[in-house]
TIMAR-796849 format. One record per residue (C-alpha): residue in one letter; z, y, x. Coordinates in steps of 0.25 Angstrom, whole numbers, padded with zeros to 4 digits, always signed. Example, Ala and Ser with C-alpha at 12.3 -4.5 7.8 and 13.67 -1.06 7.14 Angstrom:
<nodes>
a+0031-0018+0049/s+0029-0004+0055/
</nodes>
This chain:
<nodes>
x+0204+0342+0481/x+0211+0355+0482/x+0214+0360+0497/x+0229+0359+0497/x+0231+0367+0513/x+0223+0379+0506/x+0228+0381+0492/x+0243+0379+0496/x+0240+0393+0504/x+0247+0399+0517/x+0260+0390+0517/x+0249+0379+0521/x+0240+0386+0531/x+0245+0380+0544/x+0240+0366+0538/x+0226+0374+0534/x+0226+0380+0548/x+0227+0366+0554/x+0217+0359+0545/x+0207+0371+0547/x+0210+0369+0563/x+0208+0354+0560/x+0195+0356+0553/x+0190+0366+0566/x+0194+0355+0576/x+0187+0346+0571/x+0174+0353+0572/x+0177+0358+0585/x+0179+0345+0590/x+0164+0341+0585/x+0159+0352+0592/x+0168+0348+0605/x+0162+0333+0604/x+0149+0339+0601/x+0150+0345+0615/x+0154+0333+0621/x+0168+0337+0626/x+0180+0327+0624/x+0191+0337+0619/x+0196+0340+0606/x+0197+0354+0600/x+0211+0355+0604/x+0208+0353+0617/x+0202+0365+0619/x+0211+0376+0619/x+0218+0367+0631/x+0204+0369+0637/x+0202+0382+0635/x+0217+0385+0641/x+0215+0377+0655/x+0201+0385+0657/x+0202+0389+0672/x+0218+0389+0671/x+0229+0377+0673/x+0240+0377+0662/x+0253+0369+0660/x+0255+0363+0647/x+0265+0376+0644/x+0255+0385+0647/x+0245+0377+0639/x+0255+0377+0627/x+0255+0392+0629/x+0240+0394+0631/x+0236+0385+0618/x+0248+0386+0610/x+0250+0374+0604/x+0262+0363+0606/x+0266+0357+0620/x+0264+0342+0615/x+0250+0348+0609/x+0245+0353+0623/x+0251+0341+0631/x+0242+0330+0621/x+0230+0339+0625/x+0232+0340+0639/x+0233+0326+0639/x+0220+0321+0632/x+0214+0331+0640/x+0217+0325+0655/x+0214+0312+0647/x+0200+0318+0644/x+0200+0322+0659/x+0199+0339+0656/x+0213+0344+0659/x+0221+0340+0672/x+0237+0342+0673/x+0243+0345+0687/x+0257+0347+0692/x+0258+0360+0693/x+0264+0370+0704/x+0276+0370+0696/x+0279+0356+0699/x+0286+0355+0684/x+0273+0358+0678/x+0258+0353+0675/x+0246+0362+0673/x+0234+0358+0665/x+0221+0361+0668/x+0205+0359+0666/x+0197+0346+0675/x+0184+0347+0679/x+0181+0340+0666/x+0190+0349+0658/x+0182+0362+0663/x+0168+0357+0661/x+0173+0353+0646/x+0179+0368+0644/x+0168+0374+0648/x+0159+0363+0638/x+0167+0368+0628/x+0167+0383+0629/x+0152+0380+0630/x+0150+0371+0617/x+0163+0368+0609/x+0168+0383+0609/x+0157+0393+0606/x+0152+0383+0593/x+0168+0382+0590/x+0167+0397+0589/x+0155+0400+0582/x+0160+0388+0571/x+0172+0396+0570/x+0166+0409+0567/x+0157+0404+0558/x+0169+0398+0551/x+0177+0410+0549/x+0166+0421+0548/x+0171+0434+0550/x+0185+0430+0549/x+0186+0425+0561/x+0192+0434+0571/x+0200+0439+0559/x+0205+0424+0558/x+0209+0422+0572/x+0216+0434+0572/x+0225+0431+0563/x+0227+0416+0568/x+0231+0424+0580/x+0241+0431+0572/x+0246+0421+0565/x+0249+0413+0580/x+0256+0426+0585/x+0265+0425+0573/x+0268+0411+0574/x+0271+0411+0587/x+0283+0421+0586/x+0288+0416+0572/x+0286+0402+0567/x+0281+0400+0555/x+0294+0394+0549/x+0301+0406+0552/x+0290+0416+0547/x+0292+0406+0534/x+0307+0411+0534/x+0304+0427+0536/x+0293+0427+0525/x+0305+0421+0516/x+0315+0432+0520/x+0305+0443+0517/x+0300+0438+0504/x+0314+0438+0499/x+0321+0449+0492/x+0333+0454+0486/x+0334+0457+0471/x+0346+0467+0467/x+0355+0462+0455/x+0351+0464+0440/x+0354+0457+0426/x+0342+0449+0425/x+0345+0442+0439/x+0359+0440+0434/x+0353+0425+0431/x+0349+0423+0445/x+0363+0426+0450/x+0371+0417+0441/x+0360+0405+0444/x+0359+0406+0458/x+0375+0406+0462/x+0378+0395+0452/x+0368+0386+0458/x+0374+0388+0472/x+0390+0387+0466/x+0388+0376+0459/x+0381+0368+0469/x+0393+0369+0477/x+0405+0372+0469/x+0410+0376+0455/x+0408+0388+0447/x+0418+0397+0448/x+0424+0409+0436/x+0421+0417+0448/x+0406+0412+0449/x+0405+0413+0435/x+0410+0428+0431/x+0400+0432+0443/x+0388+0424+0441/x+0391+0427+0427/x+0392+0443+0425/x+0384+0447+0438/x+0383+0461+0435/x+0397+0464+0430/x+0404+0456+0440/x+0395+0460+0453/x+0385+0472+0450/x+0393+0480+0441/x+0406+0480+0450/x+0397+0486+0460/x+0391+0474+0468/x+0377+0468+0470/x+0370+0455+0468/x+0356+0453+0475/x+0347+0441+0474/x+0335+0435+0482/x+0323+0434+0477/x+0311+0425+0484/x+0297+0427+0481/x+0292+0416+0470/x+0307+0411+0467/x+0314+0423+0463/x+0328+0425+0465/x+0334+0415+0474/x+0347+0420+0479/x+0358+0431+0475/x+0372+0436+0480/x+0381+0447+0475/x+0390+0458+0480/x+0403+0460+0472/x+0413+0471+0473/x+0427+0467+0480/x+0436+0478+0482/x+0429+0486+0492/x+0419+0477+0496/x+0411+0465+0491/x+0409+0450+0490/x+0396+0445+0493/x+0396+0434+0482/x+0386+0424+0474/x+0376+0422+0484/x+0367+0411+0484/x+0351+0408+0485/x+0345+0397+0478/x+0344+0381+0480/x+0329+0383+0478/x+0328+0395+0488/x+0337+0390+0502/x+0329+0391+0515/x+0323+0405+0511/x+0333+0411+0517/x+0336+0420+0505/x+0353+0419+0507/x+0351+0426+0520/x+0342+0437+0514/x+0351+0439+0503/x+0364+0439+0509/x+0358+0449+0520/x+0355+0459+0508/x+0369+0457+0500/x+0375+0462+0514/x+0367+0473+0514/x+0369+0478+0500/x+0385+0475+0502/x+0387+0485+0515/x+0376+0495+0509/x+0388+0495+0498/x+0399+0497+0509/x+0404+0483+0505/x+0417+0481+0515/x+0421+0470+0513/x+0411+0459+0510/x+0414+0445+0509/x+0410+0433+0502/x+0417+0420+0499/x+0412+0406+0498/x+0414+0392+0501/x+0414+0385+0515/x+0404+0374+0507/x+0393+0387+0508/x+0390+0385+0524/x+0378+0390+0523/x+0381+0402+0515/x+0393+0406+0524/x+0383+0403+0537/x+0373+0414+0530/x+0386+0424+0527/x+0390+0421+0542/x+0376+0423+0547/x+0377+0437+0539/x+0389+0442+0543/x+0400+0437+0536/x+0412+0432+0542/x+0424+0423+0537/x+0436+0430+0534/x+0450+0425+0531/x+0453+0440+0521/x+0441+0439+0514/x+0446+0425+0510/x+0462+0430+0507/x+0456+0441+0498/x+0444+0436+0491/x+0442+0421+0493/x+0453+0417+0479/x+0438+0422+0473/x+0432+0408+0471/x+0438+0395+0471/x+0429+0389+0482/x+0431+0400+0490/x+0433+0397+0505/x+0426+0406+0514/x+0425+0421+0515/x+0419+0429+0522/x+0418+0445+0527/x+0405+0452+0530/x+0406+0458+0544/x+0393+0459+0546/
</nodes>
């Protein structure tokens, strides 16, 4: 049978850790019997953090570094085992957790036979590598701790992403990506058509810009466009793929369009759109746009569904 936790790689390495941690604590729970103690493996770190201290279950959180509920089932199975007390403390809101008599003598027990042989197993497991290992376990912790994992996820996407300047061969992207958008919402308009139709006579040749988003193993995904108005522009025909949402790539893509636009003195900018696009106009809000009544008067007879305008203002 193939082993599925180590050829589906990195994006499966916490279930690897955890059956690696699994297959460790089962030995060291041998050994721990072997030595005629009562405890578990996972006992032990709270052992080790009461040695010649009393803690309350915060500190013992802290001191550990695993969940309250996890710490509270331990504490309890180990007054039942008769090793750790709990006490009112000073603080009359609180309880500290300490050692029994019974609780030392089986620390020291296993300082003396469960941990030297855990040790030298471990070493003789990882060979050389060891200290190199631990290292960076430690390094991965301190990272974890300051960003979760699910937001690293959501920095990794943003850097991997990048914006691809407008040329005739990416023509077919602009046109497919803006027609899966308007028609999942709303008709084709002449207006959708002469654009999506003539990219470069219609936007680049009368001196705008159109960028597109590209993500690693899926290509372009996303793509809006700067047209010439007057003095200024109209940031148009943006959109990111069905396929592609939750990468955040509409946010990336409209921060660089606004970029490019005020690197070309573009004064104003606007966009127009429907009041069905909430999200979109919560990303234009976010970004810097605001709604204004003179942008509509002036510009909004573009496009039959046409309801919303808005102004950069940055």
């Amino acid at each position: 049978m193939a082993d599925v936790l180590r050829d589906l790689g990195p994006a499966f390495l916490g279930s690897r850790l955890k059956r690696l941690g699994e297959r460790m604590q089962a030995g060291a729970a041998r050994i721990t019997t072997a030595a005629g103690l009562p405890v578990q493996p996972s006992h032990m770190p709270l052992l080790a953090a009461l040695d010649g201290k009393a803690l309350t279950v915060g500190q013992l959180v802290q001191a550990v570094g695993i969940s309250q509920p996890g710490i509270t089932r331990g504490i309890g199975q180990l007054i039942e085992l008769g090793l750790v007390q709990s006490r009112q403390g000073d603080d009359q809101r609180q309880r500290t957790i300490s050692l029994t008599p019974a609780g030392i003598a089986a620390l020291e027990r296993a300082k003396l036979h469960v941990w030297p042989q855990v040790e030298a197993a471990v070493r003789t497991l990882c060979g050389d590598g060891m200290d190199a290992f631990i290292a960076q376990i430690t390094d991965a912790e301190k990272v974890l701790a300051a960003t979760p994992l699910d937001l690293l996820a959501t920095r990794t996407k943003a850097e991997a992403l990048t914006i691809r300047e407008y040329s005739d061969d990416l023509a077919i992207h602009f046109r497919d990506i803006n027609t899966e958008w308007i028609t999942a919402m709303f008709q084709l308009e002449d207006a959708d058509r002469e654009v999506l139709e003539n990219p470069r006579a219609k936007i680049i040749d009368g001196g705008g810009a159109i960028l597109f988003v590209e993500a690693p193993g899926r290509g372009i995904i996303g793509t809006c466009a700067l047209r010439k108005s007057g003095s200024g522009f109209e940031l148009t025909k943006m959109a990111v793929r069905e396929t592609a949402r939750g990468l955040k790539a509409g946010e990336f893509l409209l921060s660089a369009t606004i970029q490019r636009a005020l690197s070309m003195d573009a004064d104003p900018l606007y966009l127009l759109t429907n009041s069905k696009c909430a999200a979109a106009i919560h990303l234009y809000e976010k970004l810097g746009f605001a709604h204004d009544a003179g942008i509509m008067a002036r510009y909004g007879a573009r496009y039959e569904r046409c309801d919303v305008a808005m102004r950069y203002r940055g």
